[in-house]
C-alpha positions in Angstrom: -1.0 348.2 171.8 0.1 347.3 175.0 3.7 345.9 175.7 2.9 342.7 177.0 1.2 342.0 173.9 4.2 343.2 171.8 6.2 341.2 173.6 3.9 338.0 173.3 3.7 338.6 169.3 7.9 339.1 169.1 9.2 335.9 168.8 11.1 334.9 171.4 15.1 333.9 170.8 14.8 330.5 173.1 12.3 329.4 170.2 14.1 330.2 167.4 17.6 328.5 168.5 15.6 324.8 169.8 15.2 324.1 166.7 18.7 324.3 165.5 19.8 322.5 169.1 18.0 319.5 168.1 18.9 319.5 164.3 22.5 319.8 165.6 22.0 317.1 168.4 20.5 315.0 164.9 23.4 315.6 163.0 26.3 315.0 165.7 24.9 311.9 166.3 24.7 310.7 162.7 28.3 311.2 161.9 29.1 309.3 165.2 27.1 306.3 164.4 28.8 306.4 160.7 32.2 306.9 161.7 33.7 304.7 164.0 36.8 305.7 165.8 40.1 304.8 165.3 39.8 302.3 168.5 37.1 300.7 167.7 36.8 297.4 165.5 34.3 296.8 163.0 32.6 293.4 163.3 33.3 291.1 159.9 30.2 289.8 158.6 29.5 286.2 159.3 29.5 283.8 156.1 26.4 281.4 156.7 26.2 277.9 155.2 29.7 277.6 153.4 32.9 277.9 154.2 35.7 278.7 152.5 37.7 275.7 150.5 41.0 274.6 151.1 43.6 275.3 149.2 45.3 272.2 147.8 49.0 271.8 148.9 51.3 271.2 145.7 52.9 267.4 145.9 56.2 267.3 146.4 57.8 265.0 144.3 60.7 262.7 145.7 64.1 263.7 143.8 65.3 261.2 141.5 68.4 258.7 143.0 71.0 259.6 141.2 72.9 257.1 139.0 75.9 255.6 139.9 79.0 256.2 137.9 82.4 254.5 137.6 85.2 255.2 139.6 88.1 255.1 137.4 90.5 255.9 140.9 92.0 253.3 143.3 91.3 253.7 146.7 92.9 251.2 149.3 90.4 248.7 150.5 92.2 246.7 153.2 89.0 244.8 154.0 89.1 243.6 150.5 92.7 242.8 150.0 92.5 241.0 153.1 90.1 237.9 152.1 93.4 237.2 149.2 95.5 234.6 151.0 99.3 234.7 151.5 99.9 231.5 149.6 98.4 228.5 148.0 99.7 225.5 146.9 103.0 226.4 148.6 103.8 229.6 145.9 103.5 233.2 147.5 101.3 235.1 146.7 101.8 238.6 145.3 99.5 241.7 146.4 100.5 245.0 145.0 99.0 248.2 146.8 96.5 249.8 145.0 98.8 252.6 143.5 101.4 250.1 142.2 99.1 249.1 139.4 97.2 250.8 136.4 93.9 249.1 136.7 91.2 250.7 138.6 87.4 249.8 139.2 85.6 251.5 136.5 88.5 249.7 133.9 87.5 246.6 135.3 83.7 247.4 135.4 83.4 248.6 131.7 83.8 244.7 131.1 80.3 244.2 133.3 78.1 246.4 131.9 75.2 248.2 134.1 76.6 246.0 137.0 80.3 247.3 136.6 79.5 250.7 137.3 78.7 249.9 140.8 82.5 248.7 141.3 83.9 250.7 144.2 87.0 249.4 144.7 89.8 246.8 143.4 92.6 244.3 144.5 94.5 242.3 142.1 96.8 239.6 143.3 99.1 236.9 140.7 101.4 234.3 141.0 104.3 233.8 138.9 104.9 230.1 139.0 102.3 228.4 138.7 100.8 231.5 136.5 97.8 232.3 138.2 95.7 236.1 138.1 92.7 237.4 140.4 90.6 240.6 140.2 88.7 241.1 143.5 86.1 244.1 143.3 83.6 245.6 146.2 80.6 246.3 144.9 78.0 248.9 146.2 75.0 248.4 146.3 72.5 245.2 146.6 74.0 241.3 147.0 75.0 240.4 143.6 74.0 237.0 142.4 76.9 234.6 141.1 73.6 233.7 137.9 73.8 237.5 137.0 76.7 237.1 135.4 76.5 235.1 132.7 75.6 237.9 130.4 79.7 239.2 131.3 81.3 236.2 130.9 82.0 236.1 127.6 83.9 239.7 127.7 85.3 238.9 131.4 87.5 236.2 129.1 88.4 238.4 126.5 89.5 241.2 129.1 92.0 238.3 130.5 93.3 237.2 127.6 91.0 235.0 125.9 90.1 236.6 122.3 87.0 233.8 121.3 84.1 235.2 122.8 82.2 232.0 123.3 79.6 232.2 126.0 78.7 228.6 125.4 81.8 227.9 126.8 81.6 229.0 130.5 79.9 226.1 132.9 78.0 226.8 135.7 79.4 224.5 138.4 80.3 223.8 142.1 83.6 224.3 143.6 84.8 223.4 146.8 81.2 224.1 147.9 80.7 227.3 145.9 78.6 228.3 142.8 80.8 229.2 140.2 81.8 229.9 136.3 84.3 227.6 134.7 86.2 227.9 131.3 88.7 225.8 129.8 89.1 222.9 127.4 87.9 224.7 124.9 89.3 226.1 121.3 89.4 229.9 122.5 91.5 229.2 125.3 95.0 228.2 125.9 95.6 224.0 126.6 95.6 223.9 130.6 94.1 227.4 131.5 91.3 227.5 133.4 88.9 230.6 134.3 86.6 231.1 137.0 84.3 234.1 137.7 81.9 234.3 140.8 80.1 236.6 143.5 80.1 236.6 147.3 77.0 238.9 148.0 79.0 242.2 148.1 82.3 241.0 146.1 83.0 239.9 142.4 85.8 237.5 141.8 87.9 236.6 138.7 90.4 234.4 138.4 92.8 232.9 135.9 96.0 230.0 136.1 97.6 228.1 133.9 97.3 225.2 136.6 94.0 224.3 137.8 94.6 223.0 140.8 96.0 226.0 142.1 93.2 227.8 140.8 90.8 225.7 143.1 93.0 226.1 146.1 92.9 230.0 145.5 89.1 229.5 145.2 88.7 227.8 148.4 90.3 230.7 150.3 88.3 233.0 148.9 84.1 233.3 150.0 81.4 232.4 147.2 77.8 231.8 147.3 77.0 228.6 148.7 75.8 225.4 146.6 72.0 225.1 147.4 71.7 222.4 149.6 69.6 219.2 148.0 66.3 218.5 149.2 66.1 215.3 150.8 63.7 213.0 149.0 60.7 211.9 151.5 61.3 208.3 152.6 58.7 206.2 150.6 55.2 205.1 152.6 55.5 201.4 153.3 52.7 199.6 151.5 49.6 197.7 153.2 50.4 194.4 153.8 48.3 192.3 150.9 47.0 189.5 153.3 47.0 191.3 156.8 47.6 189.3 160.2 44.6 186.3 160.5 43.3 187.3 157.1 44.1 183.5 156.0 42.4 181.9 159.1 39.3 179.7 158.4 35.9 181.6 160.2 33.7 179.1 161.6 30.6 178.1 160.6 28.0 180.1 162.9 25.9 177.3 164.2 22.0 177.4 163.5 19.5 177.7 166.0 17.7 173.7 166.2 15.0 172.9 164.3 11.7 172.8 166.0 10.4 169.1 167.4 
């Protein structure tokens, strides 16, 4: 056979390895299509036609205000202590500094129930001749009413002295322009003593004498809750008059038209 023919029949090396190239060239490319590089970012799919709900935020719920408490300590309140006047009725008047006496504001305030606890601070004053006694409290919190403390009264007397706890005995009145709570004349209390409890917004006021005229003239110098002023009565609508101006007159006659010839 002749060697070109041979040749031609042996297959030739190029031929053999193209195949391989290519499945190589396949391959390669494969494993760089499914393995991206570390540089590269893989796009997240998109979420069509919903989206993602919200998650609620917890309530937070407001913290409770705490309650107050009583303040069984005495702290100077010169604002307080101040509104006491030096003398009435021509007696001096006696103001001992807060440390110079046992009773605090929470003492006083167990006498006053859910509105004692909000006593802050005290000043007591007296006189010796005529006998007279006041307790003077600041009190926290809102205006206090002078008609929210009826339901006290009866153990505001006892904590003063007076034993019969009679609320039927304290009055509501007006003194020296000032709504207040009297007591006296009665069987519980001693002939010529006189008690008188009251508010001024922030301050709570009670007071005890043997005379009551210097009672009054200690309750004058102090502040209250106004009276409530009267309504004046409207002025009454004058009346028609019954026969008005003319109505008594004689009209005359209309004349009638002459009669035909």
């Amino acid at each position: 056979m002749p060697t070109h023919l041979l040749a031609a029949a042996r297959p030739s090396p190029w031929r053999t390895l193209g195949p391989c190239l290519v499945l190589a060239v396949v391959v390669l490319a494969a494993c760089s299509t499914a393995e991206p590089g570390p540089g590269s970012t893989t796009p997240s799919p998109s979420v069509s036609g919903s989206t993602m709900p919200a998650t609620p935020t917890p309530s937070v719920r407001p913290s409770p205000t705490p309650a107050p408490t009583p303040r069984f300590t005495n702290q100077p309140d010169p604002q307080l202590e101040a509104l006491i006047p030096a003398r009435i009725v021509g007696a001096h008047v006696e103001k001992p500094a807060p440390s110079e006496f046992g009773i605090t504001p929470g003492d006083i305030g167990l006498t006053f129930g859910e509105l004692g606890l909000r006593f802050e601070s005290l000043a007591v004053a007296f006189v010796e001749k005529p006998r007279l006694s006041l307790f003077a409290v600041r009190v926290g919190g809102a205006p206090v009413d002078t008609a929210t403390l009826r339901p006290y009264l009866a153990a505001a007397g006892q904590y003063v002295g007076i034993h019969g706890l009679h609320l039927e005995a304290w009055r509501a009145t007006i003194v020296a322009g000032k709504r207040v709570w009297r007591r006296g004349d009665d069987a519980a209390t001693l002939p010529g003593t006189t008690l008188y409890c009251w508010s001024a917004g922030q301050y709570v006021f009670l007071l005890t004498g043997s005379s009551d005229a210097a009672n009054r003239a200690m309750l004058k110098a102090l502040p209250g809750q106004p009276a409530p002023t009267p309504t004046p009565r409207p002025s009454p609508t004058p009346r028609a008059s019954a026969n008005p101006s003319g109505a008594g007159a004689s009209t005359p006659a209309t004349s009638s038209p002459p009669a035909a010839s």
